[in-house]
N, C-alpha and C positions, 0 to 999 in steps of 0.2 A: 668414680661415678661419672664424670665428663664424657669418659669415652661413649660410654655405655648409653650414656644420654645422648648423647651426638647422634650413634647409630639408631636409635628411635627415630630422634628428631627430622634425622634425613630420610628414614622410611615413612614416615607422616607427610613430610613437606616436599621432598624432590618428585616432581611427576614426570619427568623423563621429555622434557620438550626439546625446544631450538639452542643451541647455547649460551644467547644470550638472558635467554629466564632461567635457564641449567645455573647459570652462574648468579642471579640474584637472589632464586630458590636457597644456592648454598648459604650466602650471605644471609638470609633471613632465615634458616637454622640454628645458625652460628650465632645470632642473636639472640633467640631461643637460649639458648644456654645461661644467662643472665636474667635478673630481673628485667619486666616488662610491663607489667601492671600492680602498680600500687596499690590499686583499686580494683576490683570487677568494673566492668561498662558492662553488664544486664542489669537491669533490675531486680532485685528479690523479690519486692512485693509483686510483682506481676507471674513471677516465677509462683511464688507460692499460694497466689487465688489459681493458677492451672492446675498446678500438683494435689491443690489440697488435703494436705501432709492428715492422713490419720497418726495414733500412737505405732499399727503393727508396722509401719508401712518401711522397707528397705530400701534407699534412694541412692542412686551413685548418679555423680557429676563430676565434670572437670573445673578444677580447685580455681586456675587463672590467680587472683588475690585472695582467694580463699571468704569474701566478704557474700559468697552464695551458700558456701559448707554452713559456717559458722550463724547465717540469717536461720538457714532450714531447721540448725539444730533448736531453736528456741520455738519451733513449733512441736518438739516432743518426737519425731521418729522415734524408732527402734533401733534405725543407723541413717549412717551417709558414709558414704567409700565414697572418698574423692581421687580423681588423678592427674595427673599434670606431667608433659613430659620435659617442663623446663623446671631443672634442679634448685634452679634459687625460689619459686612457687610451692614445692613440696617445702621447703625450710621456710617461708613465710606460713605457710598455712598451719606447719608445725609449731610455729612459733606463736602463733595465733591462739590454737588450743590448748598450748600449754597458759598462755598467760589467763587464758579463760581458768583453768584448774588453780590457777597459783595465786596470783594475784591478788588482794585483800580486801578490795571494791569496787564498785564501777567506778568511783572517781579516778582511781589509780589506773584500770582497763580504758576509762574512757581519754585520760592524760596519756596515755602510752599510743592507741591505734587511733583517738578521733584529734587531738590538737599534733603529736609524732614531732615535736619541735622545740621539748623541753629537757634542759642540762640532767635535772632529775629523771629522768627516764634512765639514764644509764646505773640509776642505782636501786628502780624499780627492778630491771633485766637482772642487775649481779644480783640481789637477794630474792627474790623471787621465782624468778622466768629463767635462768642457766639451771637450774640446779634439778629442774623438772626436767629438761630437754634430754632425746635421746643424743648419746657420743656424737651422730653423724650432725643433727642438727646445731648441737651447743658447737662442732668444731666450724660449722659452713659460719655460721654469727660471730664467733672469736676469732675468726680469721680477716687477716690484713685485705684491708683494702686501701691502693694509696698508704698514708702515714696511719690509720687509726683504726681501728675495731670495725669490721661489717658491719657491725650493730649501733653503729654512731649514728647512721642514717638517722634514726630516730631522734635524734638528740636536734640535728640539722634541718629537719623537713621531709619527712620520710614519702609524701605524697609528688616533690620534687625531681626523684629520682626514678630509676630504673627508664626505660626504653620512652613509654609512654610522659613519665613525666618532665623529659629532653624535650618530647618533642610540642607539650604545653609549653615549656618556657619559649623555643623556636615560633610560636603561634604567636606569643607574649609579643618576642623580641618585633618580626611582621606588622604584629599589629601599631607597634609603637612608630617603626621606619613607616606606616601610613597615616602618622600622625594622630591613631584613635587611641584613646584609653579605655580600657576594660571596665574598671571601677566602677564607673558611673550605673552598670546593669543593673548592680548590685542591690542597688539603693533605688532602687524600680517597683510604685508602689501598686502598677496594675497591669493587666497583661497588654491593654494597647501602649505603655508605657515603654516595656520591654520592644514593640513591635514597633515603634517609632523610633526606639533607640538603634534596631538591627538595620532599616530602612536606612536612616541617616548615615548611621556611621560604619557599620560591620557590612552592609553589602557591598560599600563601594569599593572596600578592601579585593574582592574576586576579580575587580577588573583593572587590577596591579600587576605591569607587566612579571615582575616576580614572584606573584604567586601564579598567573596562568603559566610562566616556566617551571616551575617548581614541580606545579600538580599533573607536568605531563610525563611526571618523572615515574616508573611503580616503584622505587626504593623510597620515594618522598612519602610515603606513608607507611612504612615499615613500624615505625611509632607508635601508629595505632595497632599495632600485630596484623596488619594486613598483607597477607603473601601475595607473587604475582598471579594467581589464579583469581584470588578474591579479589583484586585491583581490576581483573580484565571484568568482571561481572560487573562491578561500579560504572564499569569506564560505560559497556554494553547498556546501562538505565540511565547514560546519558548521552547518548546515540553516538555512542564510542570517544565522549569527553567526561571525564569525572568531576570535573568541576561543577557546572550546575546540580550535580548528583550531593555533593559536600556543601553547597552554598543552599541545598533545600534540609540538609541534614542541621548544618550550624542554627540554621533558623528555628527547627522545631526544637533544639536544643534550648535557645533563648526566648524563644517566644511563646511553645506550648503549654505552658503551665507555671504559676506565680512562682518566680523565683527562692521564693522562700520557703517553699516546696518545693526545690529538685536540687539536693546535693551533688547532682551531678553535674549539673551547671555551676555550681558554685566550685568543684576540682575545678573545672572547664578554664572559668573566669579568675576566680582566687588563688586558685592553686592551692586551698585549704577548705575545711568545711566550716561550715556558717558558726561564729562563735556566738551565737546567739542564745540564752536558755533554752529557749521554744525552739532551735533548730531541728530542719530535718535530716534524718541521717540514716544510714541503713541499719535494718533492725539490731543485727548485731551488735550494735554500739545504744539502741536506748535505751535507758536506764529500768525502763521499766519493761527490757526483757533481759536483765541482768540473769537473775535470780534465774531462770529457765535456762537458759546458756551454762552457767556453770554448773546447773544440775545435770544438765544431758552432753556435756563437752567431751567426755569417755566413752561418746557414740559415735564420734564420729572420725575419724582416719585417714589421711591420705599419704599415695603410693605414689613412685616416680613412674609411673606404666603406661600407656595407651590406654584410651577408655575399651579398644573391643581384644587388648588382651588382658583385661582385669576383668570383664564378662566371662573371656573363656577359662578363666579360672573358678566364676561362681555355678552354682549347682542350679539345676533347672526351674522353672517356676520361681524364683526366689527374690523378684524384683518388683516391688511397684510403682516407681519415679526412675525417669533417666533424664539428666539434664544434659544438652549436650552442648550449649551456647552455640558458637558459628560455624564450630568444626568442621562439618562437614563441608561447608563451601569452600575448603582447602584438599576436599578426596576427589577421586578418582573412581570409578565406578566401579571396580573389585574393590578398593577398600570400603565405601558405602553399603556392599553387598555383605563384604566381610562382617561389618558391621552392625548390620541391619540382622543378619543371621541370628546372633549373637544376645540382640535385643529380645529377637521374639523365642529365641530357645529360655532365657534366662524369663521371662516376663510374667505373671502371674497375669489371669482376666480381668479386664477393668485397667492394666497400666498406665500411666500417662508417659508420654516421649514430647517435653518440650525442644524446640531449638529456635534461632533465629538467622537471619538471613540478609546479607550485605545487600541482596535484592529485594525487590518485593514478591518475588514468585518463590511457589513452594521448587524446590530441587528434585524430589525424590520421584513422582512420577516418570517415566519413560525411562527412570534410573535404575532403581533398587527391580530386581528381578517380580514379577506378578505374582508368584505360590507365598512373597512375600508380606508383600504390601496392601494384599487383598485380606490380610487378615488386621488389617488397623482400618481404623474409620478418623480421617481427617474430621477434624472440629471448626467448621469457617467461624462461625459464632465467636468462640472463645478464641480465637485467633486473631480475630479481628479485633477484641477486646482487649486483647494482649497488647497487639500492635500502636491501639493510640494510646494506651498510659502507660506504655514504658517509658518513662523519664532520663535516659540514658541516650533518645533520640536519633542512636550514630545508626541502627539497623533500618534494610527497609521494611522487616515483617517479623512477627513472633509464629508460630505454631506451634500447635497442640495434634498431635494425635494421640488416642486410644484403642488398645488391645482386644479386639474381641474375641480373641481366643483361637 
């Protein structure tokens, strides 16, 4: 499966440049291969006031932490085909849905994917969650990692690890050698509170000789899954520095919306979600979308494939959601086109095509060929709607197009 995934991964990721982004291209495939996101960074809820999930409705998206498949199914689709070309993302996601099937209640789903830090977990997994999984997946989870079971992660801090959550602890470690503590946001009980706290302590942080070296690096953000193409567009909305571009990101990250409302600040800062009753957390995980999840969890699938060759294997007309997150600001303009082909051959009237964008500009004008793009009608409205409640705060824009046929 490695190999196999590799050669994706480097037909997705390598764009054929200078040598020296030739070689950190390779490097950020090769990552690819491993966990990388514990978590999704989109939003669901914002994803799904765009989509607006009817029952017939067939949605394919790229899986990332699987925490976008799994939100959509508790709005009742018909399906969700998800895909992913990094191997350990198809086996989290698989892993996701099977415990959605298996598991015994939300308390036990909610101990396993929302706290991911308990010795019992691993005996939720043996009775439960292995015995559901297919061959490939039960062997990637039963397989060594270091001295003990892949699937210990959970027992450890399962939001800790993978790519993304290295380079939270990295963010941790920074912020500590600048003398700030984190903690304190936490416990932040109004939004000028938070915005006193970012002014005081977190901005001064950007003007540390270490982090201005750090962020002129494009592998120093690898972490976030950012390849050197989508690095160069950050650096570009910051008149070719990335840093003010990150230092306006972190801020709407802690300051746009009460903390106690955005479990994504709480991965961010905690490195856990909010152990609170009343926490916020992505639908998937709330109790009171238990009961829908495990009813519709046999809807939904994912492949190790590319999103535009799991199109070119579905039948005409036969889509009405595509999620695509940032992907595209990692193509090149034959694979966008390949892509976009794909979309509107597969698309039923009325489709919606979410995505988001490490800039603030839509990408696809002047890109995707005209016979194409002249058949979708951009949504500024609902775009713009998108773009300030996403709670996830690292994009610079959401959009929505629609299919007109």
């Amino acid at each position: 499966m490695s190999q196999s995934a590799q050669i994706q991964l480097d037909a997705a990721i390598l764009q054929n440049g200078d040598a020296a982004t030739g070689w950190l291209e390779r490097l950020f495939s090769r990552l690819f291969l491993g966990l990388v996101y514990p978590q999704i960074w989109e939003d669901p809820v914002v994803d799904m006031d765009a989509l607006e999930i009817a029952p017939e409705d067939n949605l394919v998206c790229i899986a990332s932490g699987s925490c976008n498949l799994l939100s959509y199914l508790t709005a009742g689709p018909a399906s969700v085909t998800a895909v992913d070309l990094s191997p350990a993302h198809v086996a989290l996601g698989r892993l996701k849905l099977a415990a959605a099937r298996s598991l015994p209640d939300h308390a036990a789903f909610y101990q396993f994917f929302g706290r991911a830090d308990m010795a019992s977990n691993m005996t939720l997994y043996d009775s439960y969650i292995r015995p559901s999984l297919d061959p490939e997946t039960r062997a990637f989870w039963d397989g060594r990692c270091m001295f003990s079971r892949r699937i210990s992660v959970f027992r450890s801090g399962f939001y800790r690890h993978g790519a993304l959550g290295r380079f939270l602890g990295a963010v941790h470690l920074v912020a500590r050698l600048g003398r700030v503590e984190l903690s304190p946001l936490l416990t932040a009980r109004s939004l000028s509170e938070q915005q006193a706290f970012f002014e005081s302590r977190v901005a001064p942080l950007f003007d540390m000789w270490l982090v201005r070296r750090l962020a002129g690096f494009r592998a120093a953000l690898f972490g976030l899954g950012i390849p050197p193409a989508q690095y160069d567009k950050l650096a570009a909305d910051g008149g070719g520095d990335v840093l003010p571009v990150l230092r306006e990101r972190v801020r709407k990250l802690m300051c746009a919306f009460p903390i106690r409302e955005n479990y994504f600040a709480w991965q961010a800062f905690a490195r856990s979600y909010d152990p609170a009753p009343d926490a916020a957390l992505p639908p998937y995980l709330q109790e009171r979308n238990y009961r829908a999840l495990r009813d519709h969890a046999s809807r939904g699938r994912i492949v190790n494939r590319s999103l535009t060759d799991q199109l070119a294997l579905e039948p005409d007309r036969s889509k009405q959601g595509y999620v695509l997150l940032d992907a595209q600001d990692w193509m090149n303009d034959a694979q966008l086109n390949a892509l976009w082909r794909e979309i509107t051959r597969t698309a039923t009237p009325g489709a919606r095509v979410i995505f988001r964008t490490g800039s603030c500009d839509d990408i696809l004008p002047g890109r995707v060929a005209p016979d194409i793009l002249e058949r979708w009608r951009y949504d500024p409205e609902r775009s713009a709607r998108g773009t300030a409640r996403d709670r996830s705060a690292i994009y610079g824009a959401f959009h929505l197009y629609r299919f007109a046929g």
